[in-house]
Every structure is written in C-alpha cells, then in structure tokens.
BAMARKOL-679555 format. One record per atom (N, C-alpha, C, O, CB): x, y, z; residue in three letters. Coordinates in pm, whole numbers, padded with zeros to 5 digits, always signed. Glycine has a CB too. Layout:
// BAMARKOL-679555
XYZALA
...
//
This chain:
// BAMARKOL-679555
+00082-00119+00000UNK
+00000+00000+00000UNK
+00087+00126+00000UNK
+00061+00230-00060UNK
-00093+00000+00120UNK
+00193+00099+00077UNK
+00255+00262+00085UNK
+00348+00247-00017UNK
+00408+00349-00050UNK
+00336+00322+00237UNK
+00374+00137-00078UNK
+00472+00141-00214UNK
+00388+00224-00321UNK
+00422+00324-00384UNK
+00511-00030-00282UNK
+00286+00165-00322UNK
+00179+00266-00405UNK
+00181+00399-00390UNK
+00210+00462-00492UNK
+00043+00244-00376UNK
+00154+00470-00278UNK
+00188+00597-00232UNK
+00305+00666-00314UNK
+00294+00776-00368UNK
+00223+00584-00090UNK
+00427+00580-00316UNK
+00522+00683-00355UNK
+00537+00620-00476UNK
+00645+00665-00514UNK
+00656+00710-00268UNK
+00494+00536-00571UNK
+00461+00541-00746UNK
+00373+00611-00767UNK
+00382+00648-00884UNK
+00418+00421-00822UNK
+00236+00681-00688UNK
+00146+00798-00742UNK
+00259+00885-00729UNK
+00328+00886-00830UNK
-00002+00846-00657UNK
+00301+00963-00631UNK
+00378+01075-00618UNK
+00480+01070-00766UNK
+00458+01134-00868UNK
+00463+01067-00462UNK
+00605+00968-00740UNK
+00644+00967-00897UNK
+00600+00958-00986UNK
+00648+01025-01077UNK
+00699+00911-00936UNK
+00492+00879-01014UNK
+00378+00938-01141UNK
+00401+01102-01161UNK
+00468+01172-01236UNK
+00187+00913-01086UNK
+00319+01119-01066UNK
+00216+01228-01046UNK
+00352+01397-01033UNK
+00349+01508-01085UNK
+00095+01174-00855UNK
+00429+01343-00959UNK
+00582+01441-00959UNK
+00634+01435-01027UNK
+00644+01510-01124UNK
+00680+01440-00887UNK
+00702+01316-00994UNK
+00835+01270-01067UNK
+00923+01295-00928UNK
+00905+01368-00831UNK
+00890+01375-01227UNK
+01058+01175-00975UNK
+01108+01103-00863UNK
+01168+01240-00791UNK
+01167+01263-00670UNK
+01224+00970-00903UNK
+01211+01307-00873UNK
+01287+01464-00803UNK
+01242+01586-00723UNK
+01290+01683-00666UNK
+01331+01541-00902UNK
+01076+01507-00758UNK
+01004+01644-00662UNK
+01004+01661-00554UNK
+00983+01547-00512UNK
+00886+01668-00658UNK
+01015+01745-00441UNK
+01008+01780-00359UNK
+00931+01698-00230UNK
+00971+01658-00120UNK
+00979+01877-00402UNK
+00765+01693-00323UNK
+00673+01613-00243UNK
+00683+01481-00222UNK
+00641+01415-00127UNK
+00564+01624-00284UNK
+00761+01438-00348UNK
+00825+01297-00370UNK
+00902+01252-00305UNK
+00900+01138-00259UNK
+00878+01275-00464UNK
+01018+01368-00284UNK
+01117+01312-00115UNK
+01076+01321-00025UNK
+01114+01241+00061UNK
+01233+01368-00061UNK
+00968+01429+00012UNK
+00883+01416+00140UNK
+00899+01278+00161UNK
+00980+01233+00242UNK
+00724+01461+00133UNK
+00798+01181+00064UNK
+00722+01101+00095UNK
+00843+00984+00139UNK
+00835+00903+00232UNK
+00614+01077-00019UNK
+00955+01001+00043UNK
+01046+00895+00046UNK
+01129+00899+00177UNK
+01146+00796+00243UNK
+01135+00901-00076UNK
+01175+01009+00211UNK
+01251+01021+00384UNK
+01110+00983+00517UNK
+01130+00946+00633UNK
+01321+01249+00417UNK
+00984+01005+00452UNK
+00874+00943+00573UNK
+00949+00764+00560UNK
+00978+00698+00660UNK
+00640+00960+00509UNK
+00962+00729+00456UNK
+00941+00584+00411UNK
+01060+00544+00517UNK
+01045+00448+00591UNK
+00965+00540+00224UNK
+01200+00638+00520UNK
+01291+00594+00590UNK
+01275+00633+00752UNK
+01362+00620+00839UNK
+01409+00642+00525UNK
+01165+00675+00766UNK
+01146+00644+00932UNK
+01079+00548+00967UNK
+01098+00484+01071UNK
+01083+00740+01010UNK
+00950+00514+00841UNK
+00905+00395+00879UNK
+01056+00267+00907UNK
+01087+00202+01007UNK
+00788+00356+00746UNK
+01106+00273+00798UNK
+01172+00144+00816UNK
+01313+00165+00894UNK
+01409+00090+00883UNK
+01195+00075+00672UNK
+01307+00283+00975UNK
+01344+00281+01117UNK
+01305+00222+01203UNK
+01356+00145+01284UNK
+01339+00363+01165UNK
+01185+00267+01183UNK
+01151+00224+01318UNK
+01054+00045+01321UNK
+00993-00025+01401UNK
+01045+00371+01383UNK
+01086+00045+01205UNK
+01094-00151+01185UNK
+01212-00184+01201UNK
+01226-00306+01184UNK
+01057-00231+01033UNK
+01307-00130+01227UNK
+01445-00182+01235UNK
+01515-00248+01135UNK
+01608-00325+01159UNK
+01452-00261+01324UNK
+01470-00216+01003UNK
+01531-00254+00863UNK
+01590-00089+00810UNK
+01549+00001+00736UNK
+01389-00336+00741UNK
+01731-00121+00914UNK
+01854-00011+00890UNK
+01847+00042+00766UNK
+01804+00146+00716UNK
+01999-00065+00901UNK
+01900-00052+00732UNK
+01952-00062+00535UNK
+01864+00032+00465UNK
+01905+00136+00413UNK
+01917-00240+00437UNK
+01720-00013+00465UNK
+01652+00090+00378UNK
+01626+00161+00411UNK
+01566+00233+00331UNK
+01572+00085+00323UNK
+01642+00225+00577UNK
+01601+00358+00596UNK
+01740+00410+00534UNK
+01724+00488+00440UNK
+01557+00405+00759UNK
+01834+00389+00560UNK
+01974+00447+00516UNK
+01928+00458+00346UNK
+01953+00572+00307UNK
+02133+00322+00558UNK
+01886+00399+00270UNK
+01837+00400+00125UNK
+01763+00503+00100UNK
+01793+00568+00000UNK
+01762+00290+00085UNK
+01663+00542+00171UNK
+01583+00630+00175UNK
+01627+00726+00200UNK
+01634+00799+00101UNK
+01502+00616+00230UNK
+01666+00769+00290UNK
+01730+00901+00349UNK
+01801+00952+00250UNK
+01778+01062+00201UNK
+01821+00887+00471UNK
+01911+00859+00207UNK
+02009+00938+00083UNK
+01893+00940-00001UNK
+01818+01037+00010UNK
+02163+00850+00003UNK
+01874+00878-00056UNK
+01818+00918-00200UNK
+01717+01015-00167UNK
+01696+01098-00256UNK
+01751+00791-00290UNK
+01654+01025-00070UNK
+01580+01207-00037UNK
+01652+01299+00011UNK
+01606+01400+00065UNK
+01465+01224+00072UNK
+01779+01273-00003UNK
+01876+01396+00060UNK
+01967+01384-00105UNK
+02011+01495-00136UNK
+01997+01345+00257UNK
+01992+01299-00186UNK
+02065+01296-00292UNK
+01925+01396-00413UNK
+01954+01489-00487UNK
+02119+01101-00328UNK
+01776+01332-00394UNK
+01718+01426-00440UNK
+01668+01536-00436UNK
+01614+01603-00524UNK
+01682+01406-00458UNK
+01691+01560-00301UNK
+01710+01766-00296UNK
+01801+01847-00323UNK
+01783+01962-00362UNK
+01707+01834-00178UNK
+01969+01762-00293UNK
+02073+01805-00329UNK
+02054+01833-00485UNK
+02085+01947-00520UNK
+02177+01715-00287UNK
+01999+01734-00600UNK
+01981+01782-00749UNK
+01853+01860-00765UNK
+01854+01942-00856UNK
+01976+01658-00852UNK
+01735+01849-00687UNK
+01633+01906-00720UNK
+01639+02074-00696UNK
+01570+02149-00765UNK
+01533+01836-00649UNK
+01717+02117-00607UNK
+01716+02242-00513UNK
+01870+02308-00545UNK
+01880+02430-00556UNK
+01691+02193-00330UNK
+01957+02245-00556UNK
+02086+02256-00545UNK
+02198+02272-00401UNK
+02151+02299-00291UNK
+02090+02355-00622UNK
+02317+02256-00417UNK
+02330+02258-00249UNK
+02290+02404-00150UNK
+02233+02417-00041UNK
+02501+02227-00219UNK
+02343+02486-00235UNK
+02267+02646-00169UNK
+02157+02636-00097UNK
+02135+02667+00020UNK
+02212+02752-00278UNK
+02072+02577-00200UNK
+01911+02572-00165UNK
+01876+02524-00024UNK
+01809+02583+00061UNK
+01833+02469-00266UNK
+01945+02384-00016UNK
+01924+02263+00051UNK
+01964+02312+00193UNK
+01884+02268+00276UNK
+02010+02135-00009UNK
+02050+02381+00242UNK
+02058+02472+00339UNK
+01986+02510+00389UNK
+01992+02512+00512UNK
+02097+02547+00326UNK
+01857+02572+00307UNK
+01714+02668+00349UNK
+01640+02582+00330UNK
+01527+02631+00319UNK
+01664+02804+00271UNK
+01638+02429+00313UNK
+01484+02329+00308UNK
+01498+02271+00418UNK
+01591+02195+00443UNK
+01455+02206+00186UNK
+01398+02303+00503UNK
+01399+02238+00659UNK
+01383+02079+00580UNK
+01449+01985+00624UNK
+01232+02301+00798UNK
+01301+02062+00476UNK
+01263+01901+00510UNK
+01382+01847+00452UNK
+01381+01724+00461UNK
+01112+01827+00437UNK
+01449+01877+00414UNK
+01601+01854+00355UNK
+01665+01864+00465UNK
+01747+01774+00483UNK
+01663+01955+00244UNK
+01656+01942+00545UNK
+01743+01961+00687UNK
+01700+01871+00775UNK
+01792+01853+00855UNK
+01730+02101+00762UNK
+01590+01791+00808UNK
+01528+01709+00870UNK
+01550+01577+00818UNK
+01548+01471+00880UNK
+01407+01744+00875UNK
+01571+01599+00698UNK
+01626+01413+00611UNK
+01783+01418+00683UNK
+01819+01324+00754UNK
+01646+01407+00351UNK
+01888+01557+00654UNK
+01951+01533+00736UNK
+02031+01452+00859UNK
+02111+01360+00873UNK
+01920+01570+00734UNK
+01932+01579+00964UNK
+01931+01546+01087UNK
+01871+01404+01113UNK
+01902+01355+01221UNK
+01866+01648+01154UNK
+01785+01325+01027UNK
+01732+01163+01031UNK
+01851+01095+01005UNK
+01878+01008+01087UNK
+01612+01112+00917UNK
+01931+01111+00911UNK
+02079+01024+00860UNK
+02152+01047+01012UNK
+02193+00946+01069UNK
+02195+01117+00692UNK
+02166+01175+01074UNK
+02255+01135+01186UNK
+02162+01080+01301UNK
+02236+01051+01394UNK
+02346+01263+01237UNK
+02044+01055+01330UNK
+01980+01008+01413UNK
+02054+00827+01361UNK
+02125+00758+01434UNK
+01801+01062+01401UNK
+02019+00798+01252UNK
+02057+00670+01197UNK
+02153+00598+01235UNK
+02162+00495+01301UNK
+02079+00674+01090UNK
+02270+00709+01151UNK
+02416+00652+01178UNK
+02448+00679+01368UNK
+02521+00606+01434UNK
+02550+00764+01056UNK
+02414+00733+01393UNK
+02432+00724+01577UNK
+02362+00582+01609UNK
+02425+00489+01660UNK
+02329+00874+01683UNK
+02259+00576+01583UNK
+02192+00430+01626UNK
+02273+00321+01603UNK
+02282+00221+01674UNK
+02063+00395+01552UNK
+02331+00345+01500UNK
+02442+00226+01423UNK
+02599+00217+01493UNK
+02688+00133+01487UNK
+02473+00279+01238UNK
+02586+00340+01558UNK
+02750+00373+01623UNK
+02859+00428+01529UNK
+02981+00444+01534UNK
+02824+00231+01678UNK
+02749+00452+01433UNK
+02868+00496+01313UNK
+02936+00613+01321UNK
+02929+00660+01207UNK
+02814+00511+01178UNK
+03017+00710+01412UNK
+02967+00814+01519UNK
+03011+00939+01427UNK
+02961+01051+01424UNK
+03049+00803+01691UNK
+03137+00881+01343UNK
+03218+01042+01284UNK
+03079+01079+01143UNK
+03047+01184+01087UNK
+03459+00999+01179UNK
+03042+00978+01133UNK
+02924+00968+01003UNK
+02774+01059+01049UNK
+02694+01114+00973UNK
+02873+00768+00975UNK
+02770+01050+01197UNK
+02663+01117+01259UNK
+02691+01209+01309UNK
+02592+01280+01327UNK
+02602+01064+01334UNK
+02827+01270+01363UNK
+02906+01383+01395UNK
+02880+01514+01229UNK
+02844+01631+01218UNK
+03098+01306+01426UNK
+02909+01440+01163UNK
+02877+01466+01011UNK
+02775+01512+00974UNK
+02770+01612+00903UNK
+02879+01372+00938UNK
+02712+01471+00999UNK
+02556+01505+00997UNK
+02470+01582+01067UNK
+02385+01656+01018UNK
+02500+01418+01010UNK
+02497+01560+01217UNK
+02446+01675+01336UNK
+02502+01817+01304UNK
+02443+01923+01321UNK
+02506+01633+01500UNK
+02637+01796+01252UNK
+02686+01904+01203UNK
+02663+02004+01091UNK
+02681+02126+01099UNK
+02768+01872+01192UNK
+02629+01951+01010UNK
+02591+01993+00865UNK
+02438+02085+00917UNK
+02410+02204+00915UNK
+02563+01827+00738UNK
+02355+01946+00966UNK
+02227+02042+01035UNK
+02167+02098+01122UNK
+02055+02141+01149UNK
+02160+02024+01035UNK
+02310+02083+01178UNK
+02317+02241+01319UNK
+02327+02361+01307UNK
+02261+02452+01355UNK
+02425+02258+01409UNK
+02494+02359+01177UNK
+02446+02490+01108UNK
+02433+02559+00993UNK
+02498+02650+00942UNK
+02486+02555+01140UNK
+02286+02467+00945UNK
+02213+02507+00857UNK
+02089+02567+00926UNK
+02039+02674+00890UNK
+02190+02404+00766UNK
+02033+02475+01054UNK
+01928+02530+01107UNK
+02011+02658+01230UNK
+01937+02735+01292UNK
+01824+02391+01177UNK
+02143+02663+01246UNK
+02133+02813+01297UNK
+02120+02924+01204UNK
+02069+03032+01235UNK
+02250+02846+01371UNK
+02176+02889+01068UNK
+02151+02970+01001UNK
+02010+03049+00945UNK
+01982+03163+00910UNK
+02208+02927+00937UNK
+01936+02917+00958UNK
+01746+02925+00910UNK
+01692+02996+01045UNK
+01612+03088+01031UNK
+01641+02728+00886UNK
+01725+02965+01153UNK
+01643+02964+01246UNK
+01673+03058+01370UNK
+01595+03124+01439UNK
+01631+02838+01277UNK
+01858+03040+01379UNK
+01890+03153+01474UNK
+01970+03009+01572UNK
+01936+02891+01568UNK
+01722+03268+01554UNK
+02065+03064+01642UNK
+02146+02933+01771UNK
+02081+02899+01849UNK
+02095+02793+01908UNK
+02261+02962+01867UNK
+01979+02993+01872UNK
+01952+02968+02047UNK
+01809+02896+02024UNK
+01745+02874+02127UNK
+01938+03143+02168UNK
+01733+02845+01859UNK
+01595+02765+01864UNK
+01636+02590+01895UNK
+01730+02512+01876UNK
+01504+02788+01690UNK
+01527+02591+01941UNK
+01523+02438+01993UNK
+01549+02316+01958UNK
+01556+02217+02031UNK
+01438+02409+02015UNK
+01576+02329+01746UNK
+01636+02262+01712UNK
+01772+02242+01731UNK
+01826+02137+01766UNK
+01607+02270+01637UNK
+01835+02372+01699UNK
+01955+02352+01712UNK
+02009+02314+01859UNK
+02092+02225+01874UNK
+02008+02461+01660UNK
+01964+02378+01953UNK
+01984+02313+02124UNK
+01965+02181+02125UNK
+02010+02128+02227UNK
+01876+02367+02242UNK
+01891+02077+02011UNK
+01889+01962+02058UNK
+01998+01900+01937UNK
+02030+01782+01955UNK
+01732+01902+02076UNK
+02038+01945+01858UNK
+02144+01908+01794UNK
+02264+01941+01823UNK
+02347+01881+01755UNK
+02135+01931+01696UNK
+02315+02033+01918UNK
+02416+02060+01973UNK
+02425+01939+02090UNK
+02532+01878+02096UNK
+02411+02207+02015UNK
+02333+01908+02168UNK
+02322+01818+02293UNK
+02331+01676+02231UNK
+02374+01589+02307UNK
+02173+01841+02384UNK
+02294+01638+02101UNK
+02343+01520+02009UNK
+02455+01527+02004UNK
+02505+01419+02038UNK
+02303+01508+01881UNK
+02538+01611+01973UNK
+02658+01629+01918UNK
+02788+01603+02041UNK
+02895+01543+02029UNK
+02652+01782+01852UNK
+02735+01666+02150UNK
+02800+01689+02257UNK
+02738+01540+02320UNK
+02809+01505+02414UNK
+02769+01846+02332UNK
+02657+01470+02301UNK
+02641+01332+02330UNK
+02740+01235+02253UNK
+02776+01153+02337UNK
+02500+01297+02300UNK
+02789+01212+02154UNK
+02869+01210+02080UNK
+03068+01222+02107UNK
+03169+01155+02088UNK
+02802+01301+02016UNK
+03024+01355+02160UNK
+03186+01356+02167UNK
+03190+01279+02341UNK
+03293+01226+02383UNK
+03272+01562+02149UNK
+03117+01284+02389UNK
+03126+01207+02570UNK
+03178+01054+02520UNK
+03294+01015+02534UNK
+02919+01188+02684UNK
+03098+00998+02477UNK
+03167+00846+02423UNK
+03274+00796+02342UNK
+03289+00675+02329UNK
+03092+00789+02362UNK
//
C-alpha cells in the first residue's frame, strides 16, 4: 500500500520532486523504526541525494525538510555507532538550522546536545 503511495507521487511528480522526497525520507522512518537499517539508510540518501539535485546545495541549506532528512541520517548513523558519520551530519544540520532559524531555537539546542552526546563516548 505505501509502495503505491510513492509510485502515485512519482507518477504524479516525478522522482525529483520535492513532495516525492517528502514522501520517500517518511518511508525511511518507517523502516526505522521496523528496524530494517539498510533501507532507511536508502531512503534518506536518496531524499537527501534528491534535494541536493532538485534544489541545489545552496538551496538545501534553506529546506527544513532537507534539513530534517539530514538530521534523520545522523539520528541513523548514531543508532548504528557509526559516530564520525553522525558527527557529520548533526553538524551539517546544526548549522544550517542556525543559520534558518537563529542558535539559540530548539532545534539547534537539541542538535548541539546530540553532538556533545557524541563527543562524551
């Protein structure tokens, strides 16, 4: 059923659209949180590989849901222990969202406290 979901969207988009990675980085939390790593890691890039071409990297800076596919890759690779890979990542969308949002919003306070979770271990 939800494979269907994201063949209307590519129909209906095409694989590069915007609404289309929406749908595809949701797909990689589902299969987070089934615990089938692999394809959330599949997902994530390829909705972070298709904003990077859809938007360009400039852009991708100022797309929270691009910043949120992100910040999901380092939620990932931390789960995995993969740590410099999620250091990588907390980083990238710490400050992108200080830049969007300002240091002191609540995203970034909880991506700094990731980060600084991170360097403790």
């Amino acid at each position: 059923m939800c494979q269907r979901a994201l063949l209307g969207y590519e129909k209906a988009c095409g694989p590069n659209h915007t609404s289309t990675l929406n749908v595809v980085d949701t797909f990689g939390l589902l299969y987070k949180f089934q615990g089938n790593l692999d394809e959330a890691e599949k997902m994530y890039q390829r909705a972070l590989q298709g904003y990077e071409k859809a938007l360009g990297l400039e852009n991708v800076a100022r797309y929270r849901p691009a910043l949120v596919t992100i910040e999901n890759l380092g939620d990932l690779f931390a789960a995995q222990e993969r740590l410099g890979e999620a250091k990588e990542m907390y980083s990238r969308a710490c400050t992108c969202f200080q830049a969007l949002l300002g240091p002191s919003s609540d995203i970034c306070q909880r991506l700094e406290r990731r980060l600084a979770s991170l360097d403790a271990t």
